[in-house]
Every structure is written in structure tokens, then in C-alpha cells.
N, C-alpha and C positions, 0 to 999 in steps of 0.2 A: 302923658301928653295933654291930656285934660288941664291941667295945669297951668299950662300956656297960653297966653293970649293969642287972639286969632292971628292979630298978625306975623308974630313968632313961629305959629303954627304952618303959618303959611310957605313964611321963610323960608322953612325948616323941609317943609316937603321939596316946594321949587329945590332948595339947593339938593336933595338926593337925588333928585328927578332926573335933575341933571348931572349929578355926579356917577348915577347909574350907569352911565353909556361909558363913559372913558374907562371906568372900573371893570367892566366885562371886555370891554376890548385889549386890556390889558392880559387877561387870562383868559385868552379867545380860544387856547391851543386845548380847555378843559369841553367844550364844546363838540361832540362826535356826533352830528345830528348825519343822517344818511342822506339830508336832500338840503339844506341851508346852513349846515355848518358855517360859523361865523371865521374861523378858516380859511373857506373859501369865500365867503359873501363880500368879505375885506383884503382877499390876494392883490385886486385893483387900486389901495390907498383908496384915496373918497374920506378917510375918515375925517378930517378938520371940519369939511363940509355938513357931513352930517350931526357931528355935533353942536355945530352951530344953527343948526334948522331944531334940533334936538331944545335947547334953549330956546330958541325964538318960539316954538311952540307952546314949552313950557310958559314964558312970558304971556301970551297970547289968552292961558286958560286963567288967569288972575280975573279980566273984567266978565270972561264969560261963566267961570263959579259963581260970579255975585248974582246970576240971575236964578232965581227960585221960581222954574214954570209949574201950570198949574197940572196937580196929577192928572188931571181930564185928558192934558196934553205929554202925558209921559210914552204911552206907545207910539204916539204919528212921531214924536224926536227921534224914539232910538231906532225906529224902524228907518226913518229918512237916513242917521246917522249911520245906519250900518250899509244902508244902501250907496251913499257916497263913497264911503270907506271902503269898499270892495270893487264898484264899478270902473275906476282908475285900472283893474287888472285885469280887465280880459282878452288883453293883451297878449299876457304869460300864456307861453306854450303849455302843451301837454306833456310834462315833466316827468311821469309815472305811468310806466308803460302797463301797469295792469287796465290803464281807460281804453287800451285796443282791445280786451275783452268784451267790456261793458258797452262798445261801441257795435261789437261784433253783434252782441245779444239784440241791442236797440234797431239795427239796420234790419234784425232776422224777419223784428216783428211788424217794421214799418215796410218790408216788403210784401210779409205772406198774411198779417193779420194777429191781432189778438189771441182767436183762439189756436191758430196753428202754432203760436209761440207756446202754449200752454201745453199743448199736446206733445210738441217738440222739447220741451224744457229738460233736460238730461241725456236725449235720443241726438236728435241731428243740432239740436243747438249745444255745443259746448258746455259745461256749467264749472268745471274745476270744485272751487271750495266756494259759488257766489250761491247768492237764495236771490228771488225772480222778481221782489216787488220792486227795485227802484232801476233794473235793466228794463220791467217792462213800462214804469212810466215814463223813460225815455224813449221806450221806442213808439209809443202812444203819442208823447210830441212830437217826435219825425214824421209818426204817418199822417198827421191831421194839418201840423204846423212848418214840415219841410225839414228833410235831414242839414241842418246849419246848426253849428257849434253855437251858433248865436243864441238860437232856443233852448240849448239847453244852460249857457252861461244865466240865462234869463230863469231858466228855474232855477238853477243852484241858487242866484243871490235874491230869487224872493226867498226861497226857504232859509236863506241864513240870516234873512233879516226879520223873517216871520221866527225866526228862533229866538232872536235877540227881545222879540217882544212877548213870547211864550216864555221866559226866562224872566222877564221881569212880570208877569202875572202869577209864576211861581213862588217868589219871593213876595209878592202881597200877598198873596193868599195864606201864606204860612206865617207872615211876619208883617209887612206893611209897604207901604208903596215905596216910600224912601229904599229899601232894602231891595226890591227889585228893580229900582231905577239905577242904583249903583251897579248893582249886577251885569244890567244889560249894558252899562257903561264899559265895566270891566272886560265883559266879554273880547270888545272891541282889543283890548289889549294882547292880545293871543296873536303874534305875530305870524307864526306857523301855521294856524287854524285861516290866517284871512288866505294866505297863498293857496289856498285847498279847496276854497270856494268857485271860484272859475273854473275847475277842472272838471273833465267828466267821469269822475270817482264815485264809489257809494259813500263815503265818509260826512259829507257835511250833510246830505240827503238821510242818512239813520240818525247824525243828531239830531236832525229837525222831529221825526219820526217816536226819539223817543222821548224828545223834552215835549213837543205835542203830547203824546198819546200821558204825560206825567199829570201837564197841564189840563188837559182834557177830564184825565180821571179824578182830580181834585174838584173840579168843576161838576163833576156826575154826580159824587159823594157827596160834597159839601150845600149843595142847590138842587140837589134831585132835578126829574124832570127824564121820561124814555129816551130826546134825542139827545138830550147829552150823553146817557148809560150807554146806547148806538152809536155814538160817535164817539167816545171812549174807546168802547170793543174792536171798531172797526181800525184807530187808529194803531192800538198794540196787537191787535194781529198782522195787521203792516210794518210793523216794528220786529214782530218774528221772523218773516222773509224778509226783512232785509239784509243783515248780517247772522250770520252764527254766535258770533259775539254777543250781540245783544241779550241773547237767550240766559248771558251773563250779569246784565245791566239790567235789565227788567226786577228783577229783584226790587229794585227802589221804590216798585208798588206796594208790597205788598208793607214794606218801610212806613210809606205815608199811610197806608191804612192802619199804619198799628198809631203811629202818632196823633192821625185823627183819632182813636179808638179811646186813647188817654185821656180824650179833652170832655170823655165821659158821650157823645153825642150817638146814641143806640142808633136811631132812621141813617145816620151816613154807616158807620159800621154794615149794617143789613145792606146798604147800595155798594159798598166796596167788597162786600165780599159776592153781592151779585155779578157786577162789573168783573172780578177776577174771576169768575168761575166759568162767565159766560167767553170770556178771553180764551180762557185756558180749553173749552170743551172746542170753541171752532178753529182756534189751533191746534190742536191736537188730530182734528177728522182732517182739517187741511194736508198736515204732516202726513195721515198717514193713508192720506191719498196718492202722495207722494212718495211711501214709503224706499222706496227700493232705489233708489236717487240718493236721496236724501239718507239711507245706512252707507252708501259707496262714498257718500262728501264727507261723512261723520270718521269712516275708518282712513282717509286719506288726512285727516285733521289730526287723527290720533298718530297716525305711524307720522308722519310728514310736518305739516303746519306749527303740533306743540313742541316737538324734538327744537323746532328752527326757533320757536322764542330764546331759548338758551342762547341761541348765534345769533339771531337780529336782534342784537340790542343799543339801546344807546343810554347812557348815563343819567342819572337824578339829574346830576345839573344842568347839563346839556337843554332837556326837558324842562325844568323848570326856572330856571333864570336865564337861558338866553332864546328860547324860543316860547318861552311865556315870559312876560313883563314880571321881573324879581318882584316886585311892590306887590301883586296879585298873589304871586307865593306865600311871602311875609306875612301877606294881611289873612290868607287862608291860614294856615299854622297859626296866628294868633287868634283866630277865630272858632280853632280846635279847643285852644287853652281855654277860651273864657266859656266856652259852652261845657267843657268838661269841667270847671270851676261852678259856674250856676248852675249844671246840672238842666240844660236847656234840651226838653227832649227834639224837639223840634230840629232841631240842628242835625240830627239822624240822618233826613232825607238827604241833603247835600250831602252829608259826607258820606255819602256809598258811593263816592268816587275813591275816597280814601281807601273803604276796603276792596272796592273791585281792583287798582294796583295794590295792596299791599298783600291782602292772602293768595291774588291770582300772582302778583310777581311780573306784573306786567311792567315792561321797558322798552317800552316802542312807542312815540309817541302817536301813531297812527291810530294805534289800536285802545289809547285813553280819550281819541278826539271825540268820539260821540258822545261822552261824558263832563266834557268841558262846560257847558251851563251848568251844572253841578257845581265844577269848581268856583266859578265866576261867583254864584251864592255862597259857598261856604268865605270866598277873599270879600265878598260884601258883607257880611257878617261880625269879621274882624275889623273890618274898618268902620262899622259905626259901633263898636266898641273899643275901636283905637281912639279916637273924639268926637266929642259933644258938642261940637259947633257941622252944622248942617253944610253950610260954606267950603270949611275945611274938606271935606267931606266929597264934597262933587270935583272941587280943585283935584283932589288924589286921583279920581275915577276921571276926571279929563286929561290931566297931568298921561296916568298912565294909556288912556287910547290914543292922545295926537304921539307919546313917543315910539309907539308900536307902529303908527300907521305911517311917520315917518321913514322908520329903519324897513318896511315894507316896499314904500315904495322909491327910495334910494339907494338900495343896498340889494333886499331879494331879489324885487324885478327887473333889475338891469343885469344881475347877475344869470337869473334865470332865460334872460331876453338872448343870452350871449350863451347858453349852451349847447349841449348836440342839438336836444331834440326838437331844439328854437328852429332846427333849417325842416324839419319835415311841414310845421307851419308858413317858414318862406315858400319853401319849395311847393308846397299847395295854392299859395297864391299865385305863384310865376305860372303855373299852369295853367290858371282860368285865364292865362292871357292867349295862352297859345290855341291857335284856331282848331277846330274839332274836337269834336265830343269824347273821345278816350285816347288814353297812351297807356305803353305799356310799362311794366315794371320790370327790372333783372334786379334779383334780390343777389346780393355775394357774403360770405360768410364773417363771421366777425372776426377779430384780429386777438383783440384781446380780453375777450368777452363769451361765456360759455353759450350768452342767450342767441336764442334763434333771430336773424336780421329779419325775415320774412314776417315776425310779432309784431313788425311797426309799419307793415303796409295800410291796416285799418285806420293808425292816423294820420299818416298820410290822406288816406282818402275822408276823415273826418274832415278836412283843412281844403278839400280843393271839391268843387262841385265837376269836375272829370272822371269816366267811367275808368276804372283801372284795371287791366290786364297781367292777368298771370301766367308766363306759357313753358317756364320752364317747370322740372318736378321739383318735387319738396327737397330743403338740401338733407342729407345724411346725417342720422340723430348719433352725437355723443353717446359714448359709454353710460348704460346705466351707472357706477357708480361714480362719474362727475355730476352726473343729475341729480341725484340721491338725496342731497342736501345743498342743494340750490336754488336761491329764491329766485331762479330765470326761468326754473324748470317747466312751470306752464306753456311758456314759449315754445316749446318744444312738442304737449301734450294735445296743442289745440286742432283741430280740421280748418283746412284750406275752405271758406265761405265759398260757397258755389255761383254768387256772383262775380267772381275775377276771372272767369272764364275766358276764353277765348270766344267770338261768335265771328259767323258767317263771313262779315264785313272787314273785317281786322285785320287790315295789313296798313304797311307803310305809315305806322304808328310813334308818332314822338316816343321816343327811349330814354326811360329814365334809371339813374344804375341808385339804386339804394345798396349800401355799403358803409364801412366802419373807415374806408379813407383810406389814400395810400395806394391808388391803382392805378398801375400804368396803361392810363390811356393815348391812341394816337393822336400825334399833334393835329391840334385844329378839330380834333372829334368833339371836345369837352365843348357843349355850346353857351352851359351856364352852370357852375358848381355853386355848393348850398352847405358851407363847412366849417359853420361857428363851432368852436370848442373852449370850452374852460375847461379842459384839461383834466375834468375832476374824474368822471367817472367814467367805466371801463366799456361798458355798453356806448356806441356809437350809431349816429345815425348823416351821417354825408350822405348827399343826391347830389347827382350828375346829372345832367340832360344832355346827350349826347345827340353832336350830328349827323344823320342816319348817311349822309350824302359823304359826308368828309369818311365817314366808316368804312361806306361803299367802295372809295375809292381806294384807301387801303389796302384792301380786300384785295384788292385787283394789281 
């Protein structure tokens, strides 16, 4: 491609760029993603439209490639860019019902306190398979800054835009600022990753956690200095609690210490192997403070968790061309080639994304997200090895984020705006209208669906600032063996929060019926139903608001 004149070059991408979109919509049926399948995201037509914005986009990044700012200014852009690029979504409901978990955890401790979450952490607070650090820095923003979804939209998208700029200090530090500017460009391109950001998920929270704690320890090694070695230590022991996974992904340290190691430089070697030692001994006393927690979530991982990666899977392609920008894939795989061609050791650190799916086997892309800055450098790697024009260059890395932020926000978000779990978020609005401080809830069983309906009370109540009441008993659990190997089955395994209670004052309480839909209610009872559906998936979440008077009269 080097070859080519710039403006050829140019051509040449515009025309894929935009040839990409029609090409995968064509073969949309290879796509089995579990939450944006393009399947489903296009059952509504939309497409001429989008591909026409798709273009016009593309169009758009021609005069904005030509401008070359100055590296000074390379973090305030991508962080501004990542910030825009996500802010449009906070919108999107709570799509992934394991956020009532982590909502559960945050509410525990923005009621009882810090240390009472700490001492409860396995005991009266639920934990399933979670680790405590980024349930409990959400519950540290509710208790100080107000339990509102808004607070924590507001962390998620500083920390994925603080990623996007920890991602491109990555890539200068290893290679040069061009390489991390593209990077954090690319990032943007991760169609699936943005919808993921406005949730109340640990996912975009552990990648921020482990591309910090990356960035940080290069930073310790490479420039000495105590507070950076402490602020190292501190952020990969936070990277330990956050997921179990990680404990998988961290690895990538000990990677760049061996890479710095080659470059001959003895004082960094001696701080990286301080830096991992001192990591590894206060996570370690942490863990086994925690010990007996923490062996009960390890043997539910083994019997339960690893069995299920065999069944939750979804496709190479699925994963990498339609919910990552194909251009990013391309240019990672070609980024393979020419560093196993030069012999580039440095290229190592990114690509332990490579081996963490390829020996671990991983095919979920939930569970490759906290490793996507990785990607993002390894596909900025191959593209300043695909060409030697700088221009060319930024055009690819813009090219591929307006077509991603497009199919985002025309495609995902209206799709996702229009699902079940879109009405637990109406339905939480419509309630702060209604006068008085709490209603109660009648949870009814699912229809078509193994999980427990009463799992989506917490975001219900994530979404509405009204006290909510629980007065019937828990409903009757499934056969163990439908549970056995069900990814609902937390649903099922968690305790009733002790604030849904009933108290003193509680009657004559707006009625709200949360349910999978289909209930024959008396006429005139239904005062306001809450029942978007695409149809896709099996778990349901319909609200009723029922009139207690129109009921009464029935009754009678």
C-alpha cells in the first residue's frame, strides 16, 4: 500500500470504509452476539439510512485527517472524543441484568457504610462470583453523591475516556505518540464496548483498572520515583478485586517487564520486579483475609462459571467484524505478521490479548472487553505498518470511529431503547410522577424464561427515586437441575435486600405488577402499562401500574 499515492490511498480506504457496512449486512445472519446481534439490531429496516450517514461520515474524516495536532494535545482530543462519543448514550437502559447485583452491593453500602460492606462482603451481602472493588466504589458514590444512575453513568464514561487516554500513553511509552494516538482512536471503534459504558456493569470499570494499573507500572519502571511504585501497587491490587478474570489478564505485567528487561535497562528491571512483588504480597494477605469467600466463589467458578463458557459462546466473527470495526481486526492480524516478521519484541505486551483468547478459549465477548486497549494497540500497530503517509493513517483511525459511533447510535440505541428492559427505566420515571414516597411491587413469574422476575426489582428501583415495597414471599425456586446450567441462575441464588420491606406506614400504596406480560387484568385496573418488546429475548420485564380503586371495586 506504501506504493500508492496518498490520494489513492485515500480512496482506497473511503471506498472499504464504506463498502464495509453493506458487506456485513449482507451476511448479518453469521453474527450470534447475545445482546446486539445485527439480526436483530436491523429486523426494523433503517438500513439505506444508515448507510448513507455511514458515507457522509466517512466523507466528513477527509478534511479532518489533514489536520496533524500537536502531541501536547493528543490526550485533552481523545479524552474529549471518547467523552462525546459515549455521552449521546445514557439513555440506554439497563440491558444486563447482572447490574441488579452490583446495584444490590452499591445500595448495601451507601446505606450501612464502608466498613459494614467490608465486614458483610460474602455474609449478608450476596457476592455470587463478583470481587468488592468496583461494587464498593459505587456504593461510595451513592453514599456521598446520591443513589442516581446519573452518578454513576458519570463514572463509567470518565473512566472509559480516562482509558482511551491511558491507552494512548501505552503505546508512546512502548513505541511513540503516533501509535497511541491511533490507538485511542481505534478504541472508539468497538461498537459493542461503547453500549457497555453507560451501564452499571463491572466491565468497562476493570478495563479502565487494568490498562491504568499497565500504564501506571510502565510509568513506575521506566521513571522511577515511590509515588508512582504506590500508585502502581495500589492500582493492580484494585485490578485483583475487581474481576476473577483479571487474575488472568494481569499477566501482561509481568510481559512488559520482561520487554523493558531486553532493552538492557538494569534500575527499571530492579523497580518491576519491586512493583510486582509488592503487588502480589498485598494481594495475596488481602485474598487471604478473605479466604473462605473467596475458596466458595473459586469452587462455584470451577463446577459452574467454566462448564458455561462451552454454552455462552458466540462466534470469531460475530466478535470481531461485527461488533468490533473489521478495519481494527485486519489491521491487528496484520500487525501480528509484521512484528512476527521484524521480530518486534515489544509487540508482546499488546498481544496478550491474543493469547488470553487463544490458550484460555475465550468466546464471549464480554469476557475479552477488559482487554480491548490491548487490541486497539496491537490494530494501531498494523496500521502504521500498512502506510507511510501519517494522513492516510489518522483518515483509517477516524474513518473507523465515526462508522462505529454511527451504527451505535442508529442501530444499537434505538434498538436497545425499544426493548423489555427499556420499560423498567420508563416505568421508574412514571413513578417519580406519582405523589408519595413509595409503591409497592407484585413480582409474577416468568412465562418463558427460567430467571427469577423479582432479579429486576433493584433496577427498577435503580431508575426511580420511590421507596419500593416487597410484601409478597419469594416465588418457589426451579428444580435444581433447570438451574444447573443456567446463566439466570443467580437470579434465583440471591437474598431479598432488607430494605423492600414493608414498614409501619404502608398501605394504600400505588401497585405496581412487574411481570413477563400476558396478564389478565380487570378492566379499567391497568392505569399505565410499560411493554416495549423486540421480541428478542426470553427474559421479560412488563410493568403495570394498577388502579387500586378500579381493583377494589372488582373485588366487591
Amino acid at each position: 500500500m506504501n506504493r500508492l499515492e496518498r490520494t489513492d490511498q485515500l480512496l482506497l480506504i473511503a471506498f472499504l470504509a464504506v463498502l464495509a457496512f453493506p458487506l456485513l449486512y449482507a451476511v448479518r445472519v453469521l453474527d450470534n452476539n447475545t445482546l446486539t446481534s445485527w439480526q436483530w439490531v436491523f429486523r426494523q429496516g433503517g438500513v439505506l439510512e444508515l448507510f448513507l450517514l455511514v458515507a457522509a461520515v466517512t466523507i466528513v474524516m477527509f478534511p479532518l485527517s489533514g489536520v496533524a495536532p500537536d502531541p501536547r494535545l493528543h490526550p485533552a482530543i481523545l479524552f474529549l472524543a471518547a467523552l462525546l462519543a459515549v455521552m449521546p448514550l445514557w439513555n440506554e437502559p439497563e440491558v444486563i441484568l447482572d447490574a441488579s447485583r452490583y446495584f444490590s452491593q452499591a445500595k448495601y453500602l451507601a446505606l450501612h457504610g464502608p466498613w459494614s460492606f467490608l465486614r458483610e462482603w460474602g455474609g449478608e451481602i450476596d457476592v455470587w462470583t463478583d470481587l468488592p472493588a468496583i461494587p464498593f466504589v459505587f456504593g461510595v458514590a451513592f453514599r456521598y453523591l446520591g443513589e442516581s444512575r446519573t452518578v454513576i453513568q458519570g463514572m463509567t464514561t470518565l473512566l472509559f475516556s480516562l482509558t482511551v487516554v491511558s491507552t494512548y500513553r501505552i503505546g508512546r511509552t512502548l513505541v511513540n505518540a503516533e501509535t497511541g494516538l491511533l490507538a485511542g482512536l481505534l478504541l472508539l471503534g468497538f461498537p459493542y464496548l461503547l453500549t457497555q459504558v453507560p451501564l452499571m456493569l463491572v466491565d468497562v470499570p476493570t478495563m479502565a483498572l487494568i490498562t491504568f494499573s499497565l500504564d501506571a507500572f510502565l510509568c513506575a519502571v521506566l521513571i522511577g520515583g515511590r509515588l508512582r511504585a504506590l500508585l502502581a501497587v495500589a492500582l493492580i491490587v484494585l485490578a485483583i478485586f475487581a474481576k476473577f478474570s483479571t487474575w488472568l489478564m494481569l499477566p501482561v505485567l509481568p510481559v512488559a517487564a520482561f520487554v523493558i528487561a531486553r532493552r538492557g535497562d538494569k534500575a527499571a528491571v530492579r523497580r518491576s520486579l519491586l512493583v510486582l512483588g509488592a503487588s502480589a504480597v498485598v494481594g495475596a494477605a488481602l485474598l487471604a483475609a478473605q479466604y473462605q469467600v473467596i475458596a466458595a466463589q473459586l469452587d462455584l467458578l470451577r463446577e459452574y462459571q467454566l462448564p458455561g463458557l462451552g454454552r455462552w459462546r458466540e462466534s470469531t466473527l460475530s466478535t470481531f467484524f461485527f461488533q468490533i470495526h473489521p478495519f481494527v481486526t485486519l489491521l491487528a492480524a496484520y500487525g501480528v505478521v509484521t512484528a512476527v516478521r521484524k521480530k518486534e519484541i515489544v509487540f508482546l505486551v499488546p498481544a496478550c490479548f491474543v493469547l488470553f483468547v487463544l490458550l484460555l478459549r475465550v468466546e464471549r465477548i464480554r469476557y475479552m472487553l477488559p482487554l480491548f486497549p490491548l487490541f486497539a494497540l496491537m490494530a494501531s500497530h498494523g496500521l502504521r505498518a500498512l502506510s507511510g503517509d501519517a494522513r492516510v493513517r489518522r483518515f483509517t483511525a477516524l474513518s473507523v470511529a465515526g462508522a462505529s459511533l454511527v451504527l451505535v447510535l442508529f442501530a444499537y440505541l434505538p434498538f436497545l431503547n425499544n426493548s423489555t428492559m427499556a420499560n423498567l427505566r420508563d416505568a421508574g420515571h412514571y413513578l417519580d410522577s406519582l405523589p408519595g414516597e413509595a409503591v409497592e411491587v407484585l413480582v409474577l413469574p416468568q412465562h418463558s424464561s427460567i430467571g427469577n422476575t423479582e432479579a429486576a426489582v433493584p433496577l427498577l428501583d435503580l431508575f426511580t427515586r420511590k421507596r419500593l415495597i416487597l410484601r409478597q414471599e419469594p416465588q418457589p425456586r426451579p428444580s435444581a437441575g433447570k438451574l444447573l446450567t443456567s446463566s439466570l441462575r443467580f437470579t434465583w441464588e440471591l437474598k431479598r435486600p432488607g430494605w423492600y420491606a414493608m414498614q409501619d406506614d404502608d398501605s394504600g400504596l400505588p401497585l405496581v405488577v412487574l411481570s413477563s406480560g400476558d396478564e389478565p387484568f380487570p378492566p379499567n385496573a391497568a392505569g399505565k402499562r410499560f411493554a416495549a418488546d423486540t421480541s428478542t429475548f426470553r427474559y421479560k420485564t412488563v410493568l403495570t401500574v394498577l388502579n387500586r380503586s378500579a381493583l377494589a371495586q372488582t373485588a366487591q
